[in-house]
C-alpha positions as CSV (number, residue, x, y, z in Angstrom):
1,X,2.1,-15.8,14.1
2,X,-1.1,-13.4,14.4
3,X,-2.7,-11.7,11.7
4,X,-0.9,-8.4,13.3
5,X,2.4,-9.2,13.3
6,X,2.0,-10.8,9.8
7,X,0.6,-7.3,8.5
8,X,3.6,-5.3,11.1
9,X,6.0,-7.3,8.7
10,X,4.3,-7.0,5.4
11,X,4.5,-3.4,6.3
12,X,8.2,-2.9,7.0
13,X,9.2,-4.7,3.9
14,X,6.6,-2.3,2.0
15,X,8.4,0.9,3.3
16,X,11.4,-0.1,2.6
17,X,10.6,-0.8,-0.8
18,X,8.4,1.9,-1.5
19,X,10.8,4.7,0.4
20,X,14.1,3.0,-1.9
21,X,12.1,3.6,-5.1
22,X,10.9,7.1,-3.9
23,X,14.5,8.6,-3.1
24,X,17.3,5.9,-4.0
25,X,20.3,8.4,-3.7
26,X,19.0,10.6,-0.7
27,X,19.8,9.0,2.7
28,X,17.9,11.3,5.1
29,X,14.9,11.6,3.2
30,X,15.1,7.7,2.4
31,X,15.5,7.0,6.1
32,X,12.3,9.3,6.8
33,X,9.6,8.0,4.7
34,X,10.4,4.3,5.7
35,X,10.4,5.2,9.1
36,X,6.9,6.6,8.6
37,X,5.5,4.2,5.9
38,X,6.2,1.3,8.4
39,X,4.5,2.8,11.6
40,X,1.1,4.1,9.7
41,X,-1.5,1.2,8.7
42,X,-2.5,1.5,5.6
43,X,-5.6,-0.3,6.1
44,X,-6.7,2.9,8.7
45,X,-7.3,4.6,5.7
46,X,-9.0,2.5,3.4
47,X,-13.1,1.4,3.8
48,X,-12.6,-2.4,5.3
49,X,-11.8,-5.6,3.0
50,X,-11.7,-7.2,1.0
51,X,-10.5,-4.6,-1.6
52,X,-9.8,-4.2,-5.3
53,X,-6.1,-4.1,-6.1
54,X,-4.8,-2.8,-9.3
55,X,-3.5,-5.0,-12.1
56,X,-0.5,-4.9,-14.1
57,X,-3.0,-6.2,-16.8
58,X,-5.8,-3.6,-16.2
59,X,-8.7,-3.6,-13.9
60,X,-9.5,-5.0,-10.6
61,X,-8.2,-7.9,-8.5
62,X,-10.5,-8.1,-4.9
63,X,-8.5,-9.6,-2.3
64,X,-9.8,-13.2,-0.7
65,X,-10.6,-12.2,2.5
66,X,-9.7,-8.7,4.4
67,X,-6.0,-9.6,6.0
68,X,-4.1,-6.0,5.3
69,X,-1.3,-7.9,4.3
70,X,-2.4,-7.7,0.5
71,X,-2.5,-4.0,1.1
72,X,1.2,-3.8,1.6
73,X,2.4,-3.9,-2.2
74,X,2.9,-0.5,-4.1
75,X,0.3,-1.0,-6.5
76,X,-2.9,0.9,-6.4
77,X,-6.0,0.6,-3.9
78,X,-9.7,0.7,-5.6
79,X,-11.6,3.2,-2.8
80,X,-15.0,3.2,-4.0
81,X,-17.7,2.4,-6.7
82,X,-16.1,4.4,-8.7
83,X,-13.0,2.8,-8.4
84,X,-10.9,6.2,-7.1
85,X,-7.2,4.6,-7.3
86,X,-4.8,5.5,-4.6
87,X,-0.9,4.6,-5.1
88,X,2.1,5.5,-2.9
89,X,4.5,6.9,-5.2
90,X,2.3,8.4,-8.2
91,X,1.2,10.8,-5.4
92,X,-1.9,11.5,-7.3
93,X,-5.8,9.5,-7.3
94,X,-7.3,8.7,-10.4
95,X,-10.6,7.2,-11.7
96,X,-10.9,4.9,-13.8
């Protein structure tokens, strides 16, 4: 299996997951924003790899290497020096 189609599947159980926590009891909107979430790479938006991953713990995790399929878990993304914080469903960035 390629490192594509590893990430094309890490991807479509991540918009499942993130669109059933998101709207659990509306169908449509459920159906939408997994069909979107699993067609848009979230790496294409993010500086390249390795990154720093948000833990449950507090602070930073970076990644081994740069495979985007450690991107595909709803926890947040460390953008920059400053470590600007983006997550799918709190909608918002923070620093930290």
């Amino acid at each position: 299996m390629t490192r594509d189609e590893r990430a094309a599947i890490a991807r479509h159980i991540y918009a499942r997951h993130v669109a059933h926590a998101a709207a659990p009891d509306e169908a449509g909107l459920r159906s939408a924003l997994e069909t979107a979430l699993a067609v848009i790479p979230r790496e294409k938006f993010l500086p390249s790899g390795p990154w720093h991953l948000a833990r449950l713990s507090g602070g930073y995790m970076r990644t081994p290497d740069d495979d985007p399929v450690y991107l595909y878990q709803d926890v947040p993304v460390a953008t920059g020096a400053a470590r600007v914080a983006l997550s799918p469903l709190s909608g918002v960035a923070r620093t930290s």
